[in-house]
N, CA, C and O atoms as CSV, one atom per row, in Angstrom:
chain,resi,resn,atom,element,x,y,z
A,1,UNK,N,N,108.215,113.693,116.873
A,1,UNK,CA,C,109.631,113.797,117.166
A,1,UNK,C,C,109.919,113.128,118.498
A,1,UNK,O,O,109.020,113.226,119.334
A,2,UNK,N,N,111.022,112.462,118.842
A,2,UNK,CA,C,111.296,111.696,119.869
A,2,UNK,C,C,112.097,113.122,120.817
A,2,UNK,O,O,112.522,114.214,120.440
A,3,UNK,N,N,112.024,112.422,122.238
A,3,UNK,CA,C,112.626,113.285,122.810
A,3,UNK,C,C,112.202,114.789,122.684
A,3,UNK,O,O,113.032,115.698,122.675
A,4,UNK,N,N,110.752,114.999,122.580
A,4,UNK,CA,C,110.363,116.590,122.258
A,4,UNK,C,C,109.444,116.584,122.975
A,4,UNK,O,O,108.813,115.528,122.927
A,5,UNK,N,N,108.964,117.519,123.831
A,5,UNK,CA,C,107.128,117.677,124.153
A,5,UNK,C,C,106.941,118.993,123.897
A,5,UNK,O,O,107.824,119.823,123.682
A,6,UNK,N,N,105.368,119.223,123.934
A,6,UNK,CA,C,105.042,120.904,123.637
A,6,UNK,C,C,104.334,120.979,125.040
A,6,UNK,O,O,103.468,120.250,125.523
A,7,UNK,N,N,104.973,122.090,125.543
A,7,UNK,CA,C,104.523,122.505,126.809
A,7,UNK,C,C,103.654,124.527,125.976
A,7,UNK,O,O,103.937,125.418,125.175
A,8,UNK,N,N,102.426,124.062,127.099
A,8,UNK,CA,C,101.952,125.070,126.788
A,8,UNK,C,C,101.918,126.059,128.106
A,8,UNK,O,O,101.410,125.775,129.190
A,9,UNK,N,N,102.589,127.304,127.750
A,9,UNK,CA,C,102.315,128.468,129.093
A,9,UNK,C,C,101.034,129.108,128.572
A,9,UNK,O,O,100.676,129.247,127.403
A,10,UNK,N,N,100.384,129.490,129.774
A,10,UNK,CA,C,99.307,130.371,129.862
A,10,UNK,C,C,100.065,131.531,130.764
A,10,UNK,O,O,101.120,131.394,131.384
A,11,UNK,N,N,99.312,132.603,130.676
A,11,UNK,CA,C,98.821,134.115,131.324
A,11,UNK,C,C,97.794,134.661,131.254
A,11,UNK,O,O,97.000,134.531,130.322
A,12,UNK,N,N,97.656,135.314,132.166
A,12,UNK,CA,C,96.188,136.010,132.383
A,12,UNK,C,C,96.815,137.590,132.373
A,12,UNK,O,O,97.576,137.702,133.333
A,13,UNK,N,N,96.762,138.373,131.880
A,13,UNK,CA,C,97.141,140.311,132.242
A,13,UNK,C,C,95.996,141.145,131.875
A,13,UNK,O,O,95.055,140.603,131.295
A,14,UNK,N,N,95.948,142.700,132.206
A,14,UNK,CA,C,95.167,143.273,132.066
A,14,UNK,C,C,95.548,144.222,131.269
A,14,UNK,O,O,96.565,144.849,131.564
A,15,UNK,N,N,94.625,144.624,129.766
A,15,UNK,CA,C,95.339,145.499,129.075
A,15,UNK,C,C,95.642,146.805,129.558
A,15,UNK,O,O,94.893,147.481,130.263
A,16,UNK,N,N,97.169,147.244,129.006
A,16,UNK,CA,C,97.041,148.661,129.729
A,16,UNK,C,C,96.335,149.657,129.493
A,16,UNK,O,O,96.215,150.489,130.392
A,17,UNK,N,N,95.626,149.874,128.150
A,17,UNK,CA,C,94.568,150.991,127.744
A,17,UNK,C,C,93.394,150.354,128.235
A,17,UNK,O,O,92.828,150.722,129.264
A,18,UNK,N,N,93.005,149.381,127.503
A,18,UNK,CA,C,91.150,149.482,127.911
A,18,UNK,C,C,90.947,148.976,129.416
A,18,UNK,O,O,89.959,149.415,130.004
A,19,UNK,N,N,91.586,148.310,129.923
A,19,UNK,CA,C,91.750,147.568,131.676
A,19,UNK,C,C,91.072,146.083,131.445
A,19,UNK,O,O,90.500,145.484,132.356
A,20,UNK,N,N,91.174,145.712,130.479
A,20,UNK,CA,C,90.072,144.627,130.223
A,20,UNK,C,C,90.958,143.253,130.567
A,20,UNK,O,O,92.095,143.102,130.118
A,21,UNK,N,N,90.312,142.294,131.397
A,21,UNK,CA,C,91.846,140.953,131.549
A,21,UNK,C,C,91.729,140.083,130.285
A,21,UNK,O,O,90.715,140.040,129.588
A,22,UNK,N,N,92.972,139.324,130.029
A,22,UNK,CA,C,92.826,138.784,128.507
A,22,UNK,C,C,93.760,137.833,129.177
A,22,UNK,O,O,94.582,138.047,130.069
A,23,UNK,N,N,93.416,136.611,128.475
A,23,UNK,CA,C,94.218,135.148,128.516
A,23,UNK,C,C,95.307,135.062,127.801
A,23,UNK,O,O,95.236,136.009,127.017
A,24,UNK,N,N,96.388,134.415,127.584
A,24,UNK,CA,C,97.238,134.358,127.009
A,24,UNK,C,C,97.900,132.776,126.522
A,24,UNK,O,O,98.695,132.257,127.305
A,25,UNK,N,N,97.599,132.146,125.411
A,25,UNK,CA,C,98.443,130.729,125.905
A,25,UNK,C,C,99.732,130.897,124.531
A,25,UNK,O,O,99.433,131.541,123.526
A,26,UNK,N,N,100.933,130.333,124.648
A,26,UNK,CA,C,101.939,130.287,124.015
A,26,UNK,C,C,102.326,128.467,124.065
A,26,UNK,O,O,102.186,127.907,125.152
A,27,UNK,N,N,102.719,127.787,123.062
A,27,UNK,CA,C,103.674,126.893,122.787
A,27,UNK,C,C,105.353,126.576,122.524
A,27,UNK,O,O,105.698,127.039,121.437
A,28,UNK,N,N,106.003,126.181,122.955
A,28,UNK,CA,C,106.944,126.251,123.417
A,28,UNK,C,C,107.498,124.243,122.989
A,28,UNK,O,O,106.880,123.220,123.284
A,29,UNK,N,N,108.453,124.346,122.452
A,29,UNK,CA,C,108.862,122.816,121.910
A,29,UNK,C,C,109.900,122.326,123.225
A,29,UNK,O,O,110.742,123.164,123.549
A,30,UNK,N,N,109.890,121.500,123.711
A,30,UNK,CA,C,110.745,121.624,124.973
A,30,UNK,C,C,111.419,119.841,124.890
A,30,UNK,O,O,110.869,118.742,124.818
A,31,UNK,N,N,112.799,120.282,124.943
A,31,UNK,CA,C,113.607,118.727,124.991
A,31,UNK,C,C,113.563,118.288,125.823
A,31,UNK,O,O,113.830,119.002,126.791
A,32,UNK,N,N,113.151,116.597,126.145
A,32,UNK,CA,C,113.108,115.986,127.191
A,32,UNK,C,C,114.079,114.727,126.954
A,32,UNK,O,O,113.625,113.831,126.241
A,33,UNK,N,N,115.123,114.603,127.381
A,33,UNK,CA,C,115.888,113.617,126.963
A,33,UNK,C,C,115.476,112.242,128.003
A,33,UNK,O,O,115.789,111.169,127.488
A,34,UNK,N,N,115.141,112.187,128.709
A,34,UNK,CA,C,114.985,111.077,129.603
A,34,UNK,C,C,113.359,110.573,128.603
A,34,UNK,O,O,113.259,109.409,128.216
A,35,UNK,N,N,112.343,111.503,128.336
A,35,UNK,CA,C,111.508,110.861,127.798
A,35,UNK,C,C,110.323,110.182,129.097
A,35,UNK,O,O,109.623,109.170,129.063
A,36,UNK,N,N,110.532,111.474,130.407
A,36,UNK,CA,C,109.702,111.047,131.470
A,36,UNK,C,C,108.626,111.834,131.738
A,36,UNK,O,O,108.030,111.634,132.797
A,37,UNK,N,N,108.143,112.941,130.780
A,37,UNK,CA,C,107.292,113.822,130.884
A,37,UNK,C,C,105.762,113.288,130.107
A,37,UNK,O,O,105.546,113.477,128.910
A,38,UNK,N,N,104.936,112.706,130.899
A,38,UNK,CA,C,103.306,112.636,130.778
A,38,UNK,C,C,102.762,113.702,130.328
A,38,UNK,O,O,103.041,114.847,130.682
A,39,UNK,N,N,101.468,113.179,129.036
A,39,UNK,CA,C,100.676,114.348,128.910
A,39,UNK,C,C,99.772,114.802,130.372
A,39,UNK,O,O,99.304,113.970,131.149
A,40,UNK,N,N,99.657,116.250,130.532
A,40,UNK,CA,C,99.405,116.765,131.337
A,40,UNK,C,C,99.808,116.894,132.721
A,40,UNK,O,O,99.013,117.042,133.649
A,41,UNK,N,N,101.210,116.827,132.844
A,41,UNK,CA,C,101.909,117.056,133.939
A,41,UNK,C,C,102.517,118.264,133.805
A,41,UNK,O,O,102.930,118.700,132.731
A,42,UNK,N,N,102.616,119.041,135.256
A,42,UNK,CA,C,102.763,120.391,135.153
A,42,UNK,C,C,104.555,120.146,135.149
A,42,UNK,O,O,105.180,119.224,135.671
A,43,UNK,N,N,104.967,121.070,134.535
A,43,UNK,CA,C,106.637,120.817,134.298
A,43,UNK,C,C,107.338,122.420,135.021
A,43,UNK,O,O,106.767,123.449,135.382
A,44,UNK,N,N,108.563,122.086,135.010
A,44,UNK,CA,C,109.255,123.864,134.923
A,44,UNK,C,C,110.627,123.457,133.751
A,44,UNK,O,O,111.355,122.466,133.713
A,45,UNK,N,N,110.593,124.299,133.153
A,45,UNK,CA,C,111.619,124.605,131.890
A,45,UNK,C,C,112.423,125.540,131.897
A,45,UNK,O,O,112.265,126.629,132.449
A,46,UNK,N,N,113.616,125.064,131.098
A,46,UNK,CA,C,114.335,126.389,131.068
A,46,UNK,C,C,114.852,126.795,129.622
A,46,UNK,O,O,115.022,125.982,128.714
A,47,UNK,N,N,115.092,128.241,129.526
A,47,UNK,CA,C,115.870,128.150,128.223
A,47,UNK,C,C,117.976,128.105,128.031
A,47,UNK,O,O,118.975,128.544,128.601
A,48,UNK,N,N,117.609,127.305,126.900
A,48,UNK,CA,C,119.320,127.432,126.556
A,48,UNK,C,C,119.838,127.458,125.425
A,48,UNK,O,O,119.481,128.395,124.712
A,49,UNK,N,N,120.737,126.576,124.911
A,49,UNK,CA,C,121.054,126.346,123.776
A,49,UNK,C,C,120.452,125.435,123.025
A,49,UNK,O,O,119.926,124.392,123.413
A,50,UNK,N,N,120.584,126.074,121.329
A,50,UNK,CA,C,118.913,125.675,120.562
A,50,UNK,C,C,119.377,124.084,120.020
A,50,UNK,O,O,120.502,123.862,119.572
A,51,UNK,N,N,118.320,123.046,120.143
A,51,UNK,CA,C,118.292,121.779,120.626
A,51,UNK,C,C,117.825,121.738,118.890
A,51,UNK,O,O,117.994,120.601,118.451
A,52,UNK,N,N,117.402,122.503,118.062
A,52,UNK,CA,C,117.073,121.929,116.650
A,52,UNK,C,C,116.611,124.002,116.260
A,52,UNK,O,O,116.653,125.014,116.961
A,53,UNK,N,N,116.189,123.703,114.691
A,53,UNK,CA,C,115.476,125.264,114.388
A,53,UNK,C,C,114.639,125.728,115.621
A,53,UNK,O,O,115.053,126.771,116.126
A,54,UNK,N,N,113.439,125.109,116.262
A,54,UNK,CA,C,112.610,125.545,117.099
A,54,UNK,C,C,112.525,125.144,118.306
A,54,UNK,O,O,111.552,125.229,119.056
A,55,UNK,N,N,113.804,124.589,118.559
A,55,UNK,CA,C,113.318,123.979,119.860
A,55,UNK,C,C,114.479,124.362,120.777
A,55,UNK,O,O,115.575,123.913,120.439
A,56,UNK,N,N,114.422,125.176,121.970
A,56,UNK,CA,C,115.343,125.965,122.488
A,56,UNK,C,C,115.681,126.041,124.175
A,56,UNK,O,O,116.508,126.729,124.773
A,57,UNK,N,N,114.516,124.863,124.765
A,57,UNK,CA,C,114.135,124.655,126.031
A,57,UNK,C,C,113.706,123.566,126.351
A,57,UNK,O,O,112.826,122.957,125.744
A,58,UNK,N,N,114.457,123.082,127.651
A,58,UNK,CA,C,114.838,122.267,127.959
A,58,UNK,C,C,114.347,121.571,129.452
A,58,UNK,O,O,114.380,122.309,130.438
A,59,UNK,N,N,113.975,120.407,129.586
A,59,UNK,CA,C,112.737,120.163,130.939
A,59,UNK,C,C,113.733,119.583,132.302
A,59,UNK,O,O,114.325,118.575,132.686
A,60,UNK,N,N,113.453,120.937,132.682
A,60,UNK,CA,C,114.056,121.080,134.170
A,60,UNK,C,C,113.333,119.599,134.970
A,60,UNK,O,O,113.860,118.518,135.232
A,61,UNK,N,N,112.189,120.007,135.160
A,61,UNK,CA,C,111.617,119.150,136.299
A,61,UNK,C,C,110.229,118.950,135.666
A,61,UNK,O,O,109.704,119.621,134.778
A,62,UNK,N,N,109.544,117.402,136.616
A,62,UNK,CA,C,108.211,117.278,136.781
A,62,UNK,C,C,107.704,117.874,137.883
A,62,UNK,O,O,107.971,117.322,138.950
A,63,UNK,N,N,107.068,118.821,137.911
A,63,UNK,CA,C,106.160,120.082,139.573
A,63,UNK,C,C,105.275,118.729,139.741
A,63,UNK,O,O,105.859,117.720,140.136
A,64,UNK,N,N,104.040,118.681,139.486
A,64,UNK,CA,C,102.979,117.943,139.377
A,64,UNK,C,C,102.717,117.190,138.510
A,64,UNK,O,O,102.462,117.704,137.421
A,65,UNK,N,N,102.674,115.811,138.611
A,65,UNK,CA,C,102.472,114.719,137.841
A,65,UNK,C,C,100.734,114.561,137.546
A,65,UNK,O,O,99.785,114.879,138.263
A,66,UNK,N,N,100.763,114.145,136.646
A,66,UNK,CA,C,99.365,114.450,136.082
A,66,UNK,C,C,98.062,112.685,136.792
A,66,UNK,O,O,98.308,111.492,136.616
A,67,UNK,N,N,97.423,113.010,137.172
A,67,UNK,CA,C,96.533,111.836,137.710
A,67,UNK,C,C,94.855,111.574,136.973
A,67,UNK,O,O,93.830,112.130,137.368
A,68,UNK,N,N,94.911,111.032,136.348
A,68,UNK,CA,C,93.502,110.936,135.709
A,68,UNK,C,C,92.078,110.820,137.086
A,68,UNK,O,O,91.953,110.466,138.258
A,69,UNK,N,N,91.268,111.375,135.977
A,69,UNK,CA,C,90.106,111.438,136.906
A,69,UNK,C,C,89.713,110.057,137.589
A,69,UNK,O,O,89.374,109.882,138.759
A,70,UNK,N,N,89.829,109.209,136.667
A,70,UNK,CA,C,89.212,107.515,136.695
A,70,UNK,C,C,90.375,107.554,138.087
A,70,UNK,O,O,90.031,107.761,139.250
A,71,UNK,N,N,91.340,107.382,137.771
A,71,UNK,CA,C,92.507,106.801,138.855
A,71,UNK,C,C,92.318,107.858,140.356
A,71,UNK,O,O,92.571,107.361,141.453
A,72,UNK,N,N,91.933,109.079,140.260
A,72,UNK,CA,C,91.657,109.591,141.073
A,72,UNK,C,C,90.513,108.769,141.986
A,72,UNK,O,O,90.649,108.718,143.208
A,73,UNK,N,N,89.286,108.077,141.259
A,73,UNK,CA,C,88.061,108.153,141.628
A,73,UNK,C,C,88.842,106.240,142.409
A,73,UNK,O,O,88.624,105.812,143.543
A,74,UNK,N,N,89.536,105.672,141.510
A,74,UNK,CA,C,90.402,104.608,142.236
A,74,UNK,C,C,90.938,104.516,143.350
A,74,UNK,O,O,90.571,103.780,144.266
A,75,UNK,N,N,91.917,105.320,143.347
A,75,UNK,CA,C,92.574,105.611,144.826
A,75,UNK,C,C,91.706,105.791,145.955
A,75,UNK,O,O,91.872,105.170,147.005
A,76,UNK,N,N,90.550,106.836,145.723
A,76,UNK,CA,C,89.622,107.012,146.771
A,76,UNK,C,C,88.823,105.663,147.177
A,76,UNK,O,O,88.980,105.235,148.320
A,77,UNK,N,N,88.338,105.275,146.663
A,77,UNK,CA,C,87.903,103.870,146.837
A,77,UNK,C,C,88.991,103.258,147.452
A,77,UNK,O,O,88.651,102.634,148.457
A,78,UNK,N,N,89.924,103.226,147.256
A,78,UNK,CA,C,90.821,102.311,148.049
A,78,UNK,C,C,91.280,103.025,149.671
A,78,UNK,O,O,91.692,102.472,150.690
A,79,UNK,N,N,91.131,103.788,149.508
A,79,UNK,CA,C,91.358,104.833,150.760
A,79,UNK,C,C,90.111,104.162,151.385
A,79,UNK,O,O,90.119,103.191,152.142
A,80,UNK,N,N,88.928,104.922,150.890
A,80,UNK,CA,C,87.873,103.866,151.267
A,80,UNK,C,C,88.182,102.582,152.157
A,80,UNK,O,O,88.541,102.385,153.318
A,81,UNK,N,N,87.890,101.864,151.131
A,81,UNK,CA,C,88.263,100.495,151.995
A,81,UNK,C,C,89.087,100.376,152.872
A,81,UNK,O,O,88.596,100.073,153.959
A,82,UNK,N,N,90.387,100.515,152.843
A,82,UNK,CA,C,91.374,100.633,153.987
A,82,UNK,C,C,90.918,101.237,155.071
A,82,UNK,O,O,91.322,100.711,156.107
A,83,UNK,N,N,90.110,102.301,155.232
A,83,UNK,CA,C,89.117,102.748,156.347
A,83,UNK,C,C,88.585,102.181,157.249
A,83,UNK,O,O,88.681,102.049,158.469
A,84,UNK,N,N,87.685,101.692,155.992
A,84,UNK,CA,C,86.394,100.601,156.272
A,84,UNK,C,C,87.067,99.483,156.961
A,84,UNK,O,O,86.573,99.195,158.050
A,85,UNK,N,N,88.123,98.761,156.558
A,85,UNK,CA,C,88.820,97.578,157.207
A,85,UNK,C,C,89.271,98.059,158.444
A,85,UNK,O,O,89.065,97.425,159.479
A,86,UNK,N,N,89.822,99.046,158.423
A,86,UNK,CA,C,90.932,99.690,159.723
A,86,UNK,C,C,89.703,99.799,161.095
A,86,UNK,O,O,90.002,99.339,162.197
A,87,UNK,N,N,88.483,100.384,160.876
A,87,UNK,CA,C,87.155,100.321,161.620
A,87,UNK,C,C,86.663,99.084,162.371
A,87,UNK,O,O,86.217,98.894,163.502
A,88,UNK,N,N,86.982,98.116,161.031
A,88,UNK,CA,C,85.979,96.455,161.710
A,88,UNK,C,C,87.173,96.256,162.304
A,88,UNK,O,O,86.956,96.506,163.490
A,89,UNK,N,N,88.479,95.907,162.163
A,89,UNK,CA,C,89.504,95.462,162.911
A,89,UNK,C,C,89.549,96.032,164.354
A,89,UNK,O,O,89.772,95.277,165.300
A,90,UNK,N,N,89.292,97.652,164.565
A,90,UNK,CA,C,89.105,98.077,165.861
A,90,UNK,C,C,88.104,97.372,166.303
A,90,UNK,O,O,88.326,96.640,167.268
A,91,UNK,N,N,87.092,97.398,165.864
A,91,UNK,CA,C,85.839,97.161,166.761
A,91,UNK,C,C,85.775,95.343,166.955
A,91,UNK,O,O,84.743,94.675,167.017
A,92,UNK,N,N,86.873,94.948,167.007
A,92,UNK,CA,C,86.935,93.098,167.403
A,92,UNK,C,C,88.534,92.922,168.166
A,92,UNK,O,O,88.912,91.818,168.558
């Protein structure tokens, strides 16, 4: 479906009889009309008026944009270097 993502909430609680902690994850169909939400970017949502049968929430914001490991391990390297250059330039 265009214009849709599935955002998944988690919870963590502790049951009230046995005390035992238990995970929780739920799916949630969430309209994104701009079509700027990456897999694995942390979002905040809200609910409103229902956008189709199941889909009832609507994407406030991007919190945290999602960065792959590879591109992570990129950037550092480049941090890196820029270092490394910023060093020899002092020392001449």
């Amino acid at each position: 479906m265009r214009k849709t993502i599935t955002v998944t909430v988690s919870r963590d609680f502790e049951h009230p009889v046995l005390l035992k902690k238990l995970h929780r994850t739920k799916k949630y169909l969430v309209h994104d009309e701009a079509e700027k939400a990456n897999v694995g970017d942390k979002v905040t949502i809200r609910h409103g008026k229902p956008h189709s049968k199941r889909k009832s929430f609507s994407l406030t914001s991007i919190d945290v944009p999602y960065i792959s490991p590879k591109a992570r391990v990129l950037q550092a390297l480049e941090e890196q270097a820029l270092e490394k250059q910023a060093v020899e330039e002092s020392r001449t």
